[in-house]
C-alpha positions in Angstrom: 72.6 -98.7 -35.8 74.1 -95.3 -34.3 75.2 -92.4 -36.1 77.9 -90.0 -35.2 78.1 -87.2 -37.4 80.8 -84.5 -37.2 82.1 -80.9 -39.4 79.5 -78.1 -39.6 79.8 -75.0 -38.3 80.3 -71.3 -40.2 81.2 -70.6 -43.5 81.2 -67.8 -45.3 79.5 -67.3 -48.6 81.0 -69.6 -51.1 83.3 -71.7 -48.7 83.6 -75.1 -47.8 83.1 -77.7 -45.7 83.2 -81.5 -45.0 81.0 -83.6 -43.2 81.3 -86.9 -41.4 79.0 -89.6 -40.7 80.1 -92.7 -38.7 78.2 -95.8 -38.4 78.1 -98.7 -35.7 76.2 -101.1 -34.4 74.4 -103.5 -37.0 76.4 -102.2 -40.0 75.5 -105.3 -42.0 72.0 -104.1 -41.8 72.8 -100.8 -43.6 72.2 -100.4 -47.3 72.3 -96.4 -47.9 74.4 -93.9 -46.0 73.2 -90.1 -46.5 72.7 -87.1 -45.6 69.5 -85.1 -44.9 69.0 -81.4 -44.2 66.2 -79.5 -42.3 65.8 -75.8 -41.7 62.8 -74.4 -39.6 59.4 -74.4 -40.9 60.3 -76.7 -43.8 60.3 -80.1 -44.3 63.6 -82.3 -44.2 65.4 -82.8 -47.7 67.6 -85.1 -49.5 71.1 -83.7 -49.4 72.8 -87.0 -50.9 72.7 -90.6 -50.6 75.5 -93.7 -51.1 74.4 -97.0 -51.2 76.1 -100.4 -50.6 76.3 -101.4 -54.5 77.7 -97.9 -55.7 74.4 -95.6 -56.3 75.0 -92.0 -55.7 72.6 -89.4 -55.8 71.5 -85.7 -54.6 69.4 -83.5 -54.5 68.3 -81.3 -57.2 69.8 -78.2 -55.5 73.3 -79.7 -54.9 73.9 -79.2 -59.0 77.2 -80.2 -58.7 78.4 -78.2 -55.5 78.7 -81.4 -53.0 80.2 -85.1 -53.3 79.6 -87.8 -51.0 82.0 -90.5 -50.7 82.2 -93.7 -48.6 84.8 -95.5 -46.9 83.6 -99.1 -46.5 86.5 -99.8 -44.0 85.9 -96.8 -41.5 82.1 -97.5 -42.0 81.8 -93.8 -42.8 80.0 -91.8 -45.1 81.5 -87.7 -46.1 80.0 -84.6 -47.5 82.4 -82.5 -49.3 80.5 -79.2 -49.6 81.7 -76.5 -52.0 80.6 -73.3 -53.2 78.0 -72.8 -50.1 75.6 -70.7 -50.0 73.5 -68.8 -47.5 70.4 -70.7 -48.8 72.5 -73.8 -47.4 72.3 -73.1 -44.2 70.3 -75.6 -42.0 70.9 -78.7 -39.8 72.3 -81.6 -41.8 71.4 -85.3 -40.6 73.1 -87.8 -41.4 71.0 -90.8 -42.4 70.7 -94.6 -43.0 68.8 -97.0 -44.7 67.9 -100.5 -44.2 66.9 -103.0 -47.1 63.7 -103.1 -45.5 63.1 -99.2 -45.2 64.0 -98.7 -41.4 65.7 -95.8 -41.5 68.2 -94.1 -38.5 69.1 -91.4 -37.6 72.4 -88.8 -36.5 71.7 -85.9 -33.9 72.4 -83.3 -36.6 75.3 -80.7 -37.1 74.4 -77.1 -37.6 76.0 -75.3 -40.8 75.8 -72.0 -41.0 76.7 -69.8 -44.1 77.6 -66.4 -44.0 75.9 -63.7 -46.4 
């Protein structure tokens, strides 16, 4: 499975912006599309997930501020990022999950938010 992720860059405080995340290879395989973020020092965090049978979920910071979709057809996962914050700022990854727990990896786009 590769990952091509697309759509950070800077924001100012309280803007928005969209992600991308397109998968190929073994697509089959795939049972969650996501996104993961990571900012120096800490450890990586769930931004928000999509799985195969409908599930959603985010983290407990997003409270409302992102929305991930998917489009089955492009193979594709978004991030639709509102209301950002400085406290936002990090690398986001995009992510997927196999039904036996192997998960991949995207190279990570930078997103910056302005103070």
């Amino acid at each position: 499975v590769q990952l091509q992720a697309s759509g950070g860059g800077l924001v100012q405080d309280g803007g928005s912006l969209r992600l991308s995340c397109t998968a190929s290879g073994d697509i089959a395989s795939i049972t969650a599309l996501g996104w993961y973020r990571q900012v120096p020092g800490k450890q990586r965090e769930m931004v928000a997930t999509a799985t195969t049978s409908g599930f959603v979920g985010y983290g407990g910071f997003v409270k409302d501020r992102f929305t991930i979709t998917r489009d089955a057809a492009k193979n594709t996962v978004y991030l639709q990022m509102n209301s950002l914050k400085p406290e936002d700022t990090a690398v986001y990854y995009c992510n997927a999950i196999t039904p036996r727990g192997i998960e991949h990896w995207g190279q990570g786009t930078q997103v910056t938010v302005s103070s």
